[in-house]
C-alpha positions as CSV (number, residue, x, y, z in Angstrom):
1,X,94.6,103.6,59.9
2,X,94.6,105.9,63.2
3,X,96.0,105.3,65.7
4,X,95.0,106.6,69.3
5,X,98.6,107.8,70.9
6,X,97.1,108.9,74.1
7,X,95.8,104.9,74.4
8,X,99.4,103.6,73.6
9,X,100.3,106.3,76.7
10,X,98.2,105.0,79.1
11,X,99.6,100.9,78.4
12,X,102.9,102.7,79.0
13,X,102.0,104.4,82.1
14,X,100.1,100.9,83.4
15,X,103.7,99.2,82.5
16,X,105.8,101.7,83.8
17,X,103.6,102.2,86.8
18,X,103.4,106.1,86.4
19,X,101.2,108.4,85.3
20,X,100.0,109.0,81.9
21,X,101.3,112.8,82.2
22,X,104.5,111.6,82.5
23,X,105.3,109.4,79.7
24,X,107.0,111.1,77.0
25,X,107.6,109.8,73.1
26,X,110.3,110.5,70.8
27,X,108.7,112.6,67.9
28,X,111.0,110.8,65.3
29,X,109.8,107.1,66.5
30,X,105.8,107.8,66.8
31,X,105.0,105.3,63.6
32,X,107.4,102.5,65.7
33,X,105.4,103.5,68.5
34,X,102.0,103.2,67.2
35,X,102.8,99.7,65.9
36,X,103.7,98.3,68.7
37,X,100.6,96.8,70.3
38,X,101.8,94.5,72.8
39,X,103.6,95.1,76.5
40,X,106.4,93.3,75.0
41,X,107.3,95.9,72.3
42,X,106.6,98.8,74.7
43,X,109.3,97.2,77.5
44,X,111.3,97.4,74.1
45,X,110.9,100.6,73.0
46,X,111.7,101.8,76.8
47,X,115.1,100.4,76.4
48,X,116.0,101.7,73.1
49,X,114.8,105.5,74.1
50,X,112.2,105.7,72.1
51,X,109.6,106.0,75.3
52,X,110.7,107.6,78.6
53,X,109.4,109.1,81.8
54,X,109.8,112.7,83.3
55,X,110.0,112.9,87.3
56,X,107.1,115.0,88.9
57,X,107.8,118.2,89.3
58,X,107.0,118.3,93.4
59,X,106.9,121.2,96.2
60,X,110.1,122.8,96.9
61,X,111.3,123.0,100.9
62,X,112.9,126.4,100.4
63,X,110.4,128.6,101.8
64,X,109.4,126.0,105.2
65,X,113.1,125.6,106.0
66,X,113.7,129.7,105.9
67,X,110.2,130.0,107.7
68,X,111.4,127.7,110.6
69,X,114.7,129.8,111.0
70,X,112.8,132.4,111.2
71,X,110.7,130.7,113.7
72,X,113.9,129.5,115.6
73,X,115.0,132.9,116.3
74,X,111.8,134.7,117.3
75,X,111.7,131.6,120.5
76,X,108.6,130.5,119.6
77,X,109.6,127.3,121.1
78,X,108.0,125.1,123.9
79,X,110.4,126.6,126.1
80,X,109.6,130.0,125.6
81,X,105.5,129.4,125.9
82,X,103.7,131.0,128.4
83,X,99.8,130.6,129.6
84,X,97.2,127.9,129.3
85,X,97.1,125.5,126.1
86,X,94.1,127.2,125.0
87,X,95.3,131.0,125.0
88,X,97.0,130.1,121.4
89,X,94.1,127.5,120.7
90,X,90.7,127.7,121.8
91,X,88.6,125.1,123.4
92,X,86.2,125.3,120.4
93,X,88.5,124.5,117.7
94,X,90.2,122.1,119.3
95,X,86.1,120.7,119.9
96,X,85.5,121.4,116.3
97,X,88.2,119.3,114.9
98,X,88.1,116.3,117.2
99,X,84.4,116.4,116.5
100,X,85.0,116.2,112.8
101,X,87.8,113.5,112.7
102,X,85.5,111.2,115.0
103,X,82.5,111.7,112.3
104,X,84.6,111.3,109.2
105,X,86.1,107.9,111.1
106,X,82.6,106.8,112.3
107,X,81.5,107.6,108.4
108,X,84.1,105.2,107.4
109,X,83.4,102.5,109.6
110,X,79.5,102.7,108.6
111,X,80.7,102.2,104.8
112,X,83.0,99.3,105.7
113,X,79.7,97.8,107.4
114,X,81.7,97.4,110.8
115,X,78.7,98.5,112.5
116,X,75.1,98.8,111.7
117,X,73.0,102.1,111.1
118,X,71.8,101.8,114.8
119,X,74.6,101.6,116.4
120,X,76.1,104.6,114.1
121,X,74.1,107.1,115.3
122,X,74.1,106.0,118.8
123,X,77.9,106.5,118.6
124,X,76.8,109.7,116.7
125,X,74.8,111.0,119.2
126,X,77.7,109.9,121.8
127,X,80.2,112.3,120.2
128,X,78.1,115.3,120.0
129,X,77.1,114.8,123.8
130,X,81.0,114.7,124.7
131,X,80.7,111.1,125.7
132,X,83.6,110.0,123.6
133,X,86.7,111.4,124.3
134,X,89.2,110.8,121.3
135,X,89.4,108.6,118.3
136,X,91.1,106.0,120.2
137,X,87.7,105.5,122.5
138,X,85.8,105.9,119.5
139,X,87.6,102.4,118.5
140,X,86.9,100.8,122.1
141,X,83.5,101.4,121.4
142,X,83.6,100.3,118.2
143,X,85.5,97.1,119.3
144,X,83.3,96.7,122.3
145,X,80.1,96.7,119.4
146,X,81.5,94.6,117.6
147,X,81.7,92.0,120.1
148,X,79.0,92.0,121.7
């Protein structure tokens, strides 16, 4: 009989509470392996070697700490700024990505059924006519629907 290996991987990674990519088996011990069909003989096979887990590999620092450095010596700091907040960001993008983050959170709220379809595209309609100045008055309003 065949036995699925990647299956017995997955129990491990559900036990071990990892993921499936990182679970490694010793070649020599696959038969012990594939016989052992409960979590018991699994947390067994752990502590004799026979299963183990890799660490994820992860993104290295290197680079952003030798960029900031960098940064640090060409006074880029809030010290060394000069002009209006928009000169190094414009009014539009700074519109464009408040606009979205309010959508996406009104999106959510409509999912969670917080507030009906009505009163999401009131709020919709709010936010696109510059009624609603951050998220945090988006969740006054919210709150104040709620209630009432």
């Amino acid at each position: 009989m065949v036995v699925n290996i990647a299956k017995k991987r997955e129990l491990v990674a559900r036990i071990l509470n990892v993921g499936a990519n990182r679970v490694r088996f010793e070649p020599d011990r696959l038969e012990d392996i594939a016989d052992s069909i409960t979590r018991e003989n699994i947390r067994s096979l752990v502590k004799s070697g026979a299963i183990w887990t890799v660490q994820p590999k992860g993104s290295s620092r290197g680079r952003a700490i030798k960029k900031r450095s960098v940064w640090k010596v060409h006074g880029k700091g809030p010290g060394s700024k000069k002009g209006k907040k928009t000169a190094r960001v414009g009014k539009k993008e700074v519109y464009v990505v408040r606009t979205r983050s309010m959508r996406y959170h009104l999106k959510v709220i409509k999912e969670r059924k917080d507030i009906t379809n009505d009163r999401y595209w009131d709020l919709y309609r709010k936010i696109n006519g510059g009624q609603v100045r951050s998220l945090a008055h988006l969740r006054e309003l919210v709150k104040e629907a709620k209630s009432s």
